[in-house]
TORTOR-806917 format. One line per 8 residues: number of its first residue (from 1); their letters; for each residue x, y, z of C-alpha. Coordinates in Angstrom, 1 decimal, m for minus. Layout:
NUM	A	X,Y,Z; ...
END
This chain:
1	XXXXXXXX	123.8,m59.2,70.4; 120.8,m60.8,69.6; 117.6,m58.7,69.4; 113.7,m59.0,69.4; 111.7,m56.9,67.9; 108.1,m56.1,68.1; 106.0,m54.2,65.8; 102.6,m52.5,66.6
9	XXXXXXXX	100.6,m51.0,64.2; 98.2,m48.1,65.8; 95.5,m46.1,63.5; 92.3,m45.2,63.2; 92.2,m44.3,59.5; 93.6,m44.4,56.3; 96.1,m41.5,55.6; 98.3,m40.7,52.8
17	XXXXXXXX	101.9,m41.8,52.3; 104.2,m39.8,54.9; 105.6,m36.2,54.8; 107.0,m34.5,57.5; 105.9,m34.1,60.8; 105.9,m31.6,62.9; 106.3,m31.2,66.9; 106.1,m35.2,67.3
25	XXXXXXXX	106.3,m36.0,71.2; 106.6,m39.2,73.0; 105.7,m39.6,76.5; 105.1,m42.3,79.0; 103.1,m41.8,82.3; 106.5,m43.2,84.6; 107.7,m39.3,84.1; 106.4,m36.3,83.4
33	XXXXXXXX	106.5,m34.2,79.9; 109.0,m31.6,80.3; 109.4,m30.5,76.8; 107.0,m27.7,78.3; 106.1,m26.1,81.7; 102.5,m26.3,80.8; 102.3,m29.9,80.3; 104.6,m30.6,82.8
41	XXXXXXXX	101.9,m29.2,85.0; 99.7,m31.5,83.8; 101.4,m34.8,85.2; 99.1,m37.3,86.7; 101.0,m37.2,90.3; 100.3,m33.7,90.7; 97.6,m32.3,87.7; 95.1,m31.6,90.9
49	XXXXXXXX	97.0,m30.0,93.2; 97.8,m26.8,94.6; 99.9,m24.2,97.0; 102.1,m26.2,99.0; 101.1,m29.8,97.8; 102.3,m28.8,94.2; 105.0,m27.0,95.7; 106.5,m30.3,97.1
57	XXXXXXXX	105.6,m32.9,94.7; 107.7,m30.4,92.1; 110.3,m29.7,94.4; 110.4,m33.8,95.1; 110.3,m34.5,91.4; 113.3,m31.9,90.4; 115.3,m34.0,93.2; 114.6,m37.5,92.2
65	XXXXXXXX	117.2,m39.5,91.6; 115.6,m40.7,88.3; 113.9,m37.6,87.9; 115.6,m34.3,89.0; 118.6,m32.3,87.9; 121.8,m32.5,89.6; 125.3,m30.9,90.6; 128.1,m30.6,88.6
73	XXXXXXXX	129.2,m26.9,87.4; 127.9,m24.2,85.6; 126.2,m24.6,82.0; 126.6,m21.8,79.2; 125.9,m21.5,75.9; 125.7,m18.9,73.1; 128.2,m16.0,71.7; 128.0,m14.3,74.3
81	XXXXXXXX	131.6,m14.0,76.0; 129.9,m12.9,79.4; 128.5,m15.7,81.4; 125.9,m13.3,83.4; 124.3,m13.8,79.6; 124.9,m16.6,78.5; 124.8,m19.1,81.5; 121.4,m21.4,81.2
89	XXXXXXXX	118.8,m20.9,83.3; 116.1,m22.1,81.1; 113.5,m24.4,83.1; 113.1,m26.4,79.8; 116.1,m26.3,78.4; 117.6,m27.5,81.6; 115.7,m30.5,82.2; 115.7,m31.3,78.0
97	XXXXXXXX	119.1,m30.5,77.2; 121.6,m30.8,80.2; 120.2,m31.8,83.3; 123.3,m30.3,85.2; 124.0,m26.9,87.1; 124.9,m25.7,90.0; 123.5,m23.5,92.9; 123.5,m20.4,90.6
105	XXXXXXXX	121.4,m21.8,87.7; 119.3,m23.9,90.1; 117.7,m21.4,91.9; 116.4,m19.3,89.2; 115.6,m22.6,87.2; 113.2,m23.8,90.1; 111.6,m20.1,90.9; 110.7,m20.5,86.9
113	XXXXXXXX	109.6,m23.8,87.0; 107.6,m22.6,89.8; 105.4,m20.0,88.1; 105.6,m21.7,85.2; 103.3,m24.6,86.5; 100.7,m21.5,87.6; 102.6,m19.9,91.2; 102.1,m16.3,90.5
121	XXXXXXXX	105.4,m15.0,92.6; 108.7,m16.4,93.1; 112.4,m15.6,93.9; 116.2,m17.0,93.6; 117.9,m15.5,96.6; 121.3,m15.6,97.6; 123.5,m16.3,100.7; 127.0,m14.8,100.1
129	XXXXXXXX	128.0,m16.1,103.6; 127.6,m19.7,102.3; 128.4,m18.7,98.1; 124.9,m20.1,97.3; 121.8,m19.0,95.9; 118.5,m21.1,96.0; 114.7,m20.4,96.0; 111.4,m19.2,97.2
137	XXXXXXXX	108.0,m19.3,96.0; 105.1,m17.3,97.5; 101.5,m19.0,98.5; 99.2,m19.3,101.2; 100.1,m15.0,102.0; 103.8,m16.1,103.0; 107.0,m16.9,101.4; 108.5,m20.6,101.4
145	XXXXXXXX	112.3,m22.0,101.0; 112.6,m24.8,98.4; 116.6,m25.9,98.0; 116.9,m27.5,94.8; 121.0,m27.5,94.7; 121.6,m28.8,98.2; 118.3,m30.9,98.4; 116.1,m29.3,101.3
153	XXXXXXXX	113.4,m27.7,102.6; 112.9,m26.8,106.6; 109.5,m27.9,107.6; 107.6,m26.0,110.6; 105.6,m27.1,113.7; 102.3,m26.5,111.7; 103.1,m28.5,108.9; 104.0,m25.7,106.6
161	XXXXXXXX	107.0,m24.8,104.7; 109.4,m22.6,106.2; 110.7,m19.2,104.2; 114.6,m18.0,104.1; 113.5,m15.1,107.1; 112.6,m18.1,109.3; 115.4,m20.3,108.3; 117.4,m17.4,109.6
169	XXXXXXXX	115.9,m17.4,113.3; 114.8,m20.3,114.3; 117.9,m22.6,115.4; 115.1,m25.5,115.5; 114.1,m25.7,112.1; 117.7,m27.3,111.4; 119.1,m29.2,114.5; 115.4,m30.2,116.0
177	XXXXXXXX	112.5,m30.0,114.0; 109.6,m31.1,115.6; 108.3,m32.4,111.7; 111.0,m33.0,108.6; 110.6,m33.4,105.1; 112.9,m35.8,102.7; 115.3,m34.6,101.6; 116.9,m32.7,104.4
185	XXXXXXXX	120.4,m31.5,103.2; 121.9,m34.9,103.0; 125.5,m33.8,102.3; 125.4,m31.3,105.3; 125.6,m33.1,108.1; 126.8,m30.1,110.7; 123.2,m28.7,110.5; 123.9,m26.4,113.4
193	XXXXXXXX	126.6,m24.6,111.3; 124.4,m23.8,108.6; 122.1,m22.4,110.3; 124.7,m19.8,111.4; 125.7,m19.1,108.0; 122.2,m18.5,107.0; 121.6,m16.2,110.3; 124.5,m14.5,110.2
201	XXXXXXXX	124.8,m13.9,105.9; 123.1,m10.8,104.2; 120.2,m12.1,101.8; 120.4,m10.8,98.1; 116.8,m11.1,96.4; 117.1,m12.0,92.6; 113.7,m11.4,90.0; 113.1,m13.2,87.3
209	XXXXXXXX	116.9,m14.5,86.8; 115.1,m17.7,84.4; 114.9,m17.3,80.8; 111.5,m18.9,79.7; 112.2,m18.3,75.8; 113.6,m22.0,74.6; 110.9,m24.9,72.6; 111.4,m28.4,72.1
217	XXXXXXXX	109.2,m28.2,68.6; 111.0,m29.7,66.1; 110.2,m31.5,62.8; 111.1,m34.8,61.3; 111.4,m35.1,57.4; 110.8,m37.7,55.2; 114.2,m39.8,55.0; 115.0,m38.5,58.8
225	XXXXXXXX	115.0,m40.0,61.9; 116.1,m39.1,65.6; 117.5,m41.3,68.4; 117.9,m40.7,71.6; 120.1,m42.7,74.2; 120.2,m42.3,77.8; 123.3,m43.1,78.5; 126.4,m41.1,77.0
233	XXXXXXXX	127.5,m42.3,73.5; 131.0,m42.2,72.6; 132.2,m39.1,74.7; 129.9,m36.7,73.1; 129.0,m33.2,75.6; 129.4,m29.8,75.2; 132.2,m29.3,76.5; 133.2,m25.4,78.0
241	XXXXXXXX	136.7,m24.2,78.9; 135.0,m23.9,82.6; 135.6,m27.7,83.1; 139.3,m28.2,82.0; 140.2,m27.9,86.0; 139.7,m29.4,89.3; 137.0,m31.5,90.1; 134.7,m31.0,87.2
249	XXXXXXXX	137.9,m32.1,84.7; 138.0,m35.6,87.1; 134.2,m35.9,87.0; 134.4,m36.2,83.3; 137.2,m38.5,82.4; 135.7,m41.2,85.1; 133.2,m43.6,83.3; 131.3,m43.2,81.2
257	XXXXXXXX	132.7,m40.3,80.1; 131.2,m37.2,80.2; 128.8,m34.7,82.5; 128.0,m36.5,85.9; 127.0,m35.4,89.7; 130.0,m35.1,92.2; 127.3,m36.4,94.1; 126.7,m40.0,92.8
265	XXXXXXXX	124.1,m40.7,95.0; 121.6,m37.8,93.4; 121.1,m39.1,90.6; 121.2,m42.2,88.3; 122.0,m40.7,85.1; 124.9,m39.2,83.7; 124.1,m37.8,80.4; 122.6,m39.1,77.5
273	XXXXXXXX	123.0,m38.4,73.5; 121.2,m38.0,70.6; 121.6,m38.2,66.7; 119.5,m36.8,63.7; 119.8,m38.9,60.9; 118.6,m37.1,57.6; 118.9,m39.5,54.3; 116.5,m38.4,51.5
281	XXXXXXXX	116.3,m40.6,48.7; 116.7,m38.2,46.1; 115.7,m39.7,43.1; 112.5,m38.8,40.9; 110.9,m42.0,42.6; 110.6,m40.3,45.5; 109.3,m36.9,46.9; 111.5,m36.8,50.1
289	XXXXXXXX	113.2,m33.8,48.2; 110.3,m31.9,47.9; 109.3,m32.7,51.3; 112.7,m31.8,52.8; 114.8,m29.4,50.9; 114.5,m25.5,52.5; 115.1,m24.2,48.8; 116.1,m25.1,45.2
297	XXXXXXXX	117.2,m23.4,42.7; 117.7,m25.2,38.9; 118.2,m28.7,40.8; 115.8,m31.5,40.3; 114.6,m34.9,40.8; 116.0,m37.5,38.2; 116.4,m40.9,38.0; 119.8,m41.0,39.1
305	XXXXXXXX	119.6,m38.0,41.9; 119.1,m34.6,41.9; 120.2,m32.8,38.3; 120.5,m29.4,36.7; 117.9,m28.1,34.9; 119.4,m25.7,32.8; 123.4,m25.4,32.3; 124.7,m23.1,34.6
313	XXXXXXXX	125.0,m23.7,38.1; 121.9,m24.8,40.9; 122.2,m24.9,44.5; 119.8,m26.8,47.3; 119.5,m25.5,50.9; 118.5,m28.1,53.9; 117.9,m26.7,57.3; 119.3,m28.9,60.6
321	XXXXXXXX	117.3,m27.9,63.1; 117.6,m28.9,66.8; 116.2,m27.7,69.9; 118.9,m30.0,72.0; 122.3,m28.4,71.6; 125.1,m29.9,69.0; 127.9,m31.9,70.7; 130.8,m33.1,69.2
329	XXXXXXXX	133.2,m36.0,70.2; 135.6,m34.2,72.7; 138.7,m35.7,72.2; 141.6,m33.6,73.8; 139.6,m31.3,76.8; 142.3,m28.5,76.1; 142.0,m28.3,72.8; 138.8,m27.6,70.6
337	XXXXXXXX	140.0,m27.7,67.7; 140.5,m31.7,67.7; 136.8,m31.5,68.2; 134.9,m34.1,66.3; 131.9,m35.4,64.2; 129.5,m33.0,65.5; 127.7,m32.9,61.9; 128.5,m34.9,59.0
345	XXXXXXXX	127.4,m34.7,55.9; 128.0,m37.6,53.5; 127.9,m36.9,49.5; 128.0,m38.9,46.8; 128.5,m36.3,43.9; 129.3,m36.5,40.1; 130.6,m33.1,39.4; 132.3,m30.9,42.5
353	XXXXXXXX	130.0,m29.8,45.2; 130.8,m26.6,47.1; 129.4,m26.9,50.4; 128.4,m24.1,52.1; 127.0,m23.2,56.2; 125.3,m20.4,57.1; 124.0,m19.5,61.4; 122.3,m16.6,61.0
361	XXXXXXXX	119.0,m18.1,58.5; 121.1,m17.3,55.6; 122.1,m14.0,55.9; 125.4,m14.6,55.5; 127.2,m17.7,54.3; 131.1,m20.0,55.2; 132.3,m22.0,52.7; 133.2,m25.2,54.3
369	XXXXXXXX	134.9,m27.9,51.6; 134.7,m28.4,48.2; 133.4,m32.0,47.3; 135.3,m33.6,44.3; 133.3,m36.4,42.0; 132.6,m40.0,44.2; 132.1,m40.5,47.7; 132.7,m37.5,50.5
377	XXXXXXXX	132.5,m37.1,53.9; 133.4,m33.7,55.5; 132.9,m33.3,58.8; 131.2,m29.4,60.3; 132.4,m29.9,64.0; 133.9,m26.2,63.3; 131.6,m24.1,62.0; 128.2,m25.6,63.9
385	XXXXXXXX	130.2,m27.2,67.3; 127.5,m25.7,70.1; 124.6,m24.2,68.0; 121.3,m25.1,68.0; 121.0,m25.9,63.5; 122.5,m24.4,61.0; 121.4,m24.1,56.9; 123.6,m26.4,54.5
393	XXXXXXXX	124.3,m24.8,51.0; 125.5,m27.1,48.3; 126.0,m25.7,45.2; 126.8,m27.6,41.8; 127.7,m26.5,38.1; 127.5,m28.0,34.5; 125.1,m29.3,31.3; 121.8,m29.2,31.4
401	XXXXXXXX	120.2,m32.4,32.7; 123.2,m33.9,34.2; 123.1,m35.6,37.5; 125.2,m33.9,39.9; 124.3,m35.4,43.2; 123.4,m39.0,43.7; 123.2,m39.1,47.4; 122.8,m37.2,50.4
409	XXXXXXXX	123.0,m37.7,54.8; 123.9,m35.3,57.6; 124.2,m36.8,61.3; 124.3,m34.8,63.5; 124.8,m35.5,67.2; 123.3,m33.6,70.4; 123.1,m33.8,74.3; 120.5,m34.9,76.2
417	XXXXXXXX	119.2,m34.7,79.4; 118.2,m38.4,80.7; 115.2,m37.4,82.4; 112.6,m36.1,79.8; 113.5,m39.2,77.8; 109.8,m41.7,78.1; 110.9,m44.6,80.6; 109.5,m47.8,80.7
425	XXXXXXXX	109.5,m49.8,83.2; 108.2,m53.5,84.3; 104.7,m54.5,83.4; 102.0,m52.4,81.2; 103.5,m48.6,80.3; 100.9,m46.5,78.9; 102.4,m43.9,76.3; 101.8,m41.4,73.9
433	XXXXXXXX	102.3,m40.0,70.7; 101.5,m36.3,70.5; 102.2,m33.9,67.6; 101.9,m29.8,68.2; 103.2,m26.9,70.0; 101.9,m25.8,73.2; 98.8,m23.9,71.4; 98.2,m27.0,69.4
441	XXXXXXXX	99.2,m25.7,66.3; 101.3,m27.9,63.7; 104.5,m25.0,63.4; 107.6,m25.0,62.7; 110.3,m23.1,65.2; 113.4,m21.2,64.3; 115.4,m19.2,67.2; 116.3,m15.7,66.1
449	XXXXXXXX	119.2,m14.8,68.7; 121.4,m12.1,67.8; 124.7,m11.8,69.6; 124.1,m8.2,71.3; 127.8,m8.4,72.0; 128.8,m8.4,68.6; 128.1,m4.9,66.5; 128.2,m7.0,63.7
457	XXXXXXXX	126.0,m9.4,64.6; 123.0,m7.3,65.8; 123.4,m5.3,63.0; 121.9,m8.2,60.9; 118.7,m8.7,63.0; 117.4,m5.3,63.7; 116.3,m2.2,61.5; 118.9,0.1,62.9
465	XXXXXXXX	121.7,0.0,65.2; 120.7,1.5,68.6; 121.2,5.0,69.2; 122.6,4.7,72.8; 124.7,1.6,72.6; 128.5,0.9,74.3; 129.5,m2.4,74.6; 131.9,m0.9,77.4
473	XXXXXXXX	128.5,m0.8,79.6; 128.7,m4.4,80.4; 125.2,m3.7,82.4; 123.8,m1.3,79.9; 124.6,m2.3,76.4; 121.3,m0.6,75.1; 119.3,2.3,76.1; 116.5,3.4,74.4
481	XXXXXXXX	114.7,1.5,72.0; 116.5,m1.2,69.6; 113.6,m3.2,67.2; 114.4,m6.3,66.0; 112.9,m7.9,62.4; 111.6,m11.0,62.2; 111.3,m12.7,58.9; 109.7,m16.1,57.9
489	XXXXXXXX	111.2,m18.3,55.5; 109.6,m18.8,52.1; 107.1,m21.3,52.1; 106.4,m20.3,55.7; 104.2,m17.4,57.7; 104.7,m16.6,61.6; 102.0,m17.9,63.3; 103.2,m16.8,66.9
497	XXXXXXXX	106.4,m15.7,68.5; 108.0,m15.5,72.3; 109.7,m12.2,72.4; 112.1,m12.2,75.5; 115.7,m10.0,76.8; 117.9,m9.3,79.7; 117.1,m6.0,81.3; 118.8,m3.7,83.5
505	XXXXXXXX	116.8,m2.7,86.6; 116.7,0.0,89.2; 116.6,m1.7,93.0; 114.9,m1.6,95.7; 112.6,1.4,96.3; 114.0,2.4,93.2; 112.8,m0.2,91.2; 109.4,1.4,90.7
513	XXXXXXXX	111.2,3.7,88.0; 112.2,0.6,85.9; 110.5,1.1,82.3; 111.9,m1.4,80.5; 109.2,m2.2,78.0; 108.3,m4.7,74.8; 106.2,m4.0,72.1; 105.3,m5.7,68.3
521	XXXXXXXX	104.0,m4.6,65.3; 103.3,m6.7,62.0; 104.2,m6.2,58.3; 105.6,m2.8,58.8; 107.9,m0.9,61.7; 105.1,1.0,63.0; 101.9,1.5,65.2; 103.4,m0.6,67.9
529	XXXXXXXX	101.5,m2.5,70.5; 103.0,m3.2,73.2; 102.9,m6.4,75.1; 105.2,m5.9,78.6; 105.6,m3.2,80.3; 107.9,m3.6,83.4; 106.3,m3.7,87.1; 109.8,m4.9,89.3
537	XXXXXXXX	108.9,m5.5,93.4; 111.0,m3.1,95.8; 112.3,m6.3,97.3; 114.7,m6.8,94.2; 118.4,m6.3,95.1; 120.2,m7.3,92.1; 120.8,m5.6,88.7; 119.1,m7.3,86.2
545	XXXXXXXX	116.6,m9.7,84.9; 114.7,m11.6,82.4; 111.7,m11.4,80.9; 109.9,m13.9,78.0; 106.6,m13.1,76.4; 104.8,m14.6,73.9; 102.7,m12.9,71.3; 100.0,m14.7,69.6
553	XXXXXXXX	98.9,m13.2,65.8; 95.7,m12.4,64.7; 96.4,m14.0,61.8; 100.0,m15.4,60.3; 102.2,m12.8,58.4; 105.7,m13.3,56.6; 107.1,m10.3,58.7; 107.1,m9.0,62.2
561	XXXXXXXX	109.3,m6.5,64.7; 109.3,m6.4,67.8; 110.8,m3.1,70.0; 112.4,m3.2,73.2; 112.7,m0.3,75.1; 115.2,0.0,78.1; 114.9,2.4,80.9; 117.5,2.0,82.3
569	XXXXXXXX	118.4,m0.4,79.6; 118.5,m4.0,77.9; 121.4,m6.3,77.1; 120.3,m9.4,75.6; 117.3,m9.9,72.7; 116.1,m13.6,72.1; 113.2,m14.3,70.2; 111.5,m18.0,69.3
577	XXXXXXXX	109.4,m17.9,66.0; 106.7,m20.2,65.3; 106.2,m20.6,61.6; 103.2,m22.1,59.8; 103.9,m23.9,56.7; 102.4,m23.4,53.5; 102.0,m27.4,52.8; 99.7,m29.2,55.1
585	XXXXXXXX	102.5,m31.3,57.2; 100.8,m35.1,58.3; 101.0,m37.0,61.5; 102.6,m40.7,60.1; 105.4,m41.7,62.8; 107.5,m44.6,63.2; 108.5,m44.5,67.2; 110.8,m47.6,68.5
593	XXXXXXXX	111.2,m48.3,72.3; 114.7,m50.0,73.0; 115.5,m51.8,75.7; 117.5,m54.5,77.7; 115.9,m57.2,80.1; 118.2,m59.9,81.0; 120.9,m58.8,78.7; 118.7,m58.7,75.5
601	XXXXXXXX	117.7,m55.7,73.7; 114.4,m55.8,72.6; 113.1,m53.1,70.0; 109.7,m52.3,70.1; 108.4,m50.5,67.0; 105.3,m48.6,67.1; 103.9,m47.0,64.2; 101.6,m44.1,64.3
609	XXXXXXXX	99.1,m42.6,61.8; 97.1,m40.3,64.5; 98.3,m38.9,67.8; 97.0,m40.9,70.5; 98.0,m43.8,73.2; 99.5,m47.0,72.9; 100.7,m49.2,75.4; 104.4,m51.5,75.8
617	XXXXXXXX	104.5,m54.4,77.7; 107.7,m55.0,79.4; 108.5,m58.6,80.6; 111.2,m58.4,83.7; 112.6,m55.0,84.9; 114.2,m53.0,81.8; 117.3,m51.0,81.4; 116.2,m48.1,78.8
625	XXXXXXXX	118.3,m47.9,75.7; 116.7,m45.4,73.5; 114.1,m44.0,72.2; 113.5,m43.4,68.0; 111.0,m41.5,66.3; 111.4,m41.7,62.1; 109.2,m40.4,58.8; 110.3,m43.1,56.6
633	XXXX	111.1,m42.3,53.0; 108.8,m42.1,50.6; 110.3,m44.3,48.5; 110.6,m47.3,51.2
END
């Protein structure tokens, strides 16, 4: 196919030769930035209003067909074998990562959307007469029903949005309303009949089911670049046990392959992909190696590749890091284990290379392969298949000064959700090119989640195993206090830190005795301060929740703990560290826009030496391709 390509250079000053960059975003003003809720509030269309306005316009947007999330089936992740804890209900890793759900994950997901954009009180509710749950936010002194699954919301005489306690008495709201709001329920046409499910169903109030705890920070290396597509790239999703039957097992094998709405009309997207591509050049002409490698220990830089300084044996650990979740190519749905090409890590060795994968920040290490002399490629689909990075190990003996290693790429592939990707369309399309978290601070992110279900697992995360713990107390796996330690890598300090969990709650009147509670000290496991301390409404009627809270540092430290405390009890720890490295990263960026008009895929290629704007101008209406950010190497 033949291609054009257009190359703008955008600076402002001279800057030294690239090294890696950290948080790089790319954004267009035809959709808003949900890579965080903050931002998102910040979209042109709705930056300046407020209450019910906002309320709408988000509601609207979370329904688009280009813009919202849609049906298909329920969406875990994690080790957890229980889905109350491990289905996703994660505002931004929804609308990053997988763009699907169903009524279950959607409620919670748009009551935290909801307060994440600044409402101060929201709900998920459910209707067991109708095996749905959905949502309501609380402004103007009253309650309001936003349906984010089913696409609807029941608009009153006085122009106001009606809440669940209305939608349960008044017949007219459905079958006659004097004044309607699009969308109105468009796959229920008997309007009348569900309006007597909803009055005639008990209503279960749910708090805080959303987990707020998941970043899209990530960092691009020197040698490394990411792509991502909008449409699904060679039948690449995660794939769950879940969606081997009925209609979600059809959905997938229809084209293209993969997640997609059993309502085609809600949305134009299926699912989209994305790959990491990390190739240092790792040669003593270049200082991608430097600039990349977690760790070394007697390797280095030679004219040929990386060699051993001293005889005896080196090693070199890389981190893969990804905020969107690793997919591999599903090839038989009923069998995992055919899984493939998830991660692969190419080698082009002299001497044998063990390789080596550890999940939990090298605390504990699985040999994967042994790569003989020449070319290798071994694929990590087993050992990395659904997790969010992983450290690579390889480890290499003989003489002093002999090259061991000549070359070195991992590709890794992810899912994406369509709609955070930065649409053009026809005409002028103002973008941007941001770098930062959401406190404007150039870190690093590494996800400490240990697998609460697993003895084992949590016993490598905390100081000491919980006094009060029985995994046979599926709704109280900890009471008490359980403190968790949170380590920064070398090289790197914790410069801030969102410290979340799953609690267990009391109900109703009773929920005033909840005392669930999260505290943090640094450097040592003592003289706490404590950051949450739980305040549950009376209206909840359901036995647990989340709760996500970041903690800021005074000043960055290479350890930290955090203790949660659970009256009556918690179940489920996450925490997201934000680490500050010791080398000053810089802001260089490559970014290329593809896209077809008319058949022919034009690549526009941007490149970046300051955040700022920069403008593409699309001739004809476009079909969006992908999207590529890339640090080139240093030696290029």
């Amino acid at each position: 196919m033949r291609r054009l390509v257009t190359v703008l250079i955008l600076s402002a000053i001279s800057v030294p030769a690239s090294a890696e960059v950290l948080c790089p975003r790319v954004t267009s003003e035809r959709n808003a930035d949900v890579t965080d809720l903050s931002r998102f509030r910040q979209y042109h269309k709705w930056k300046d209003q407020r209450d019910q306005e906002l309320a709408i316009a988000v509601w609207r947007y979370l329904c688009g067909k280009e813009t919202g999330l849609f049906h298909m089936n329920t969406v875990n992740d994690g080790p957890d074998p229980w889905g109350e804890y491990s289905t996703v209900r994660d505002p931004v890793k929804l609308m990053n990562v997988y763009n699907v759900g169903y009524c279950g994950i959607f409620g919670p997901t748009l009551d935290g959307v909801f307060q994440g954009v600044g409402f101060t009180d929201g709900r998920a509710f459910g209707v067991p007469g109708w095996n749905h749950c959905t949502t309501e936010v609380w402004y103007g002194g009253a309650w309001h029903y936003f349906d984010l699954d089913v696409r609807g919301a029941l608009m009153k005489p006085d122009g106001t949005i009606a809440s669940v306690a209305e939608a349960q008495t008044d017949r007219n709201l459905w079958v006659s309303p004097q004044r309607k709001i699009e969308p109105f329920f468009p796959k229920d046409g008997n309007k009348a009949r569900v309006f007597e499910i909803y009055r005639d169903s008990r209503i279960d109030y749910f708090y805080r089911w959303f987990q707020m705890g998941h970043v899209m920070d990530f960092r691009l290396r020197q040698g490394e670049t990411f792509t991502r597509w909008w449409r699904p790239q060679g039948g690449r999703w995660h794939h769950l046990e879940a969606y081997n039957k009925g209609f979600v097992r059809n959905l997938l094998q229809k084209q293209p392959i993969g997640y997609k709405s059993n309502h085609s009309d809600f949305s134009v997207w299926t699912q989209g992909n994305g790959l990491w591509h990390y190739e240092p050049n790792l040669t003593d002409a270049s200082s991608d190696f430097d600039d990349g490698v977690r760790s070394a220990t007697n390797l280095e830089t030679a004219g040929g590749g990386l060699k051993l300084t001293d005889a005896g044996t080196g090693e070199a650990v890389f981190e893969i890091f990804t905020p969107w979740i690793i997919t591999a190519k599903v090839n038989n749905l009923d069998d995992e284990s055919d899984d493939t090409e998830a991660s692969i890590v190419a080698l082009d060795a002299t001497r044998p290379i063990n390789v080596l994968v550890s999940l939990d920040h090298g605390k504990t290490w699985k040999e994967v392969a042994e790569a003989q002399s020449g070319k290798n490629s071994i694929d990590l689909t087993k050992w990395v298949n659904g997790t969010y990075g992983f450290l690579l190990k390889l480890e290499a003996s003989g003489p002093a000064n002999e090259v061991v290693l000549r070359a070195l790429s991992v590709a890794t592939w992810v899912q994406v959700a369509p709609i955070s990707l930065p649409r053009l369309k026809a005409g002028v399309n103002k973008c941007r090119y941001d770098v930062g978290d959401r406190y404007d601070r150039l870190t690093m992110p590494m996800f400490v989640l240990p697998n609460v279900a697993d003895p084992e697992d949590l016993k490598k995360y905390v100081v000491e195993m919980p006094e009060d713990y029985d995994l046979d107390r599926k709704t109280a796996r900890i009471r008490g206090d359980v403190i968790l330690k949170l380590e920064a890598p070398d090289g790197t300090k914790i410069d801030w830190f969102t410290a979340g969990a799953c609690f267990t709650t009391h109900q109703n009147q009773g929920a005033k005795n909840t005392d669930n509670r999260i505290a943090y000290a640094v450097d040592e496991p003592k003289d706490f301060g404590e950051i949450y301390k739980a305040n549950v409404p009376t209206w909840v009627n359901h036995w647990r929740y989340q709760w996500d809270q970041d903690v800021r540092l005074k000043k960055p430290a290479k350890v930290a703990f955090v203790k949660y405390t659970g009256k009556p009890a918690v179940n489920v720890l996450r925490t997201t560290v934000h680490l500050l490295p010791d080398k000053m990263p810089r802001k260089t960026i490559q970014i290329t826009h593809g896209y077809k008009v008319g058949g022919r895929l034009v690549e526009e290629v941007v490149e970046r030496q300051i955040p700022g704007e920069y403008t593409v101008n699309v001739d004809g209406e476009p079909e969006n391709v992908f999207v590529r950010m890339a640090v080139p190497s240093s030696s290029n």
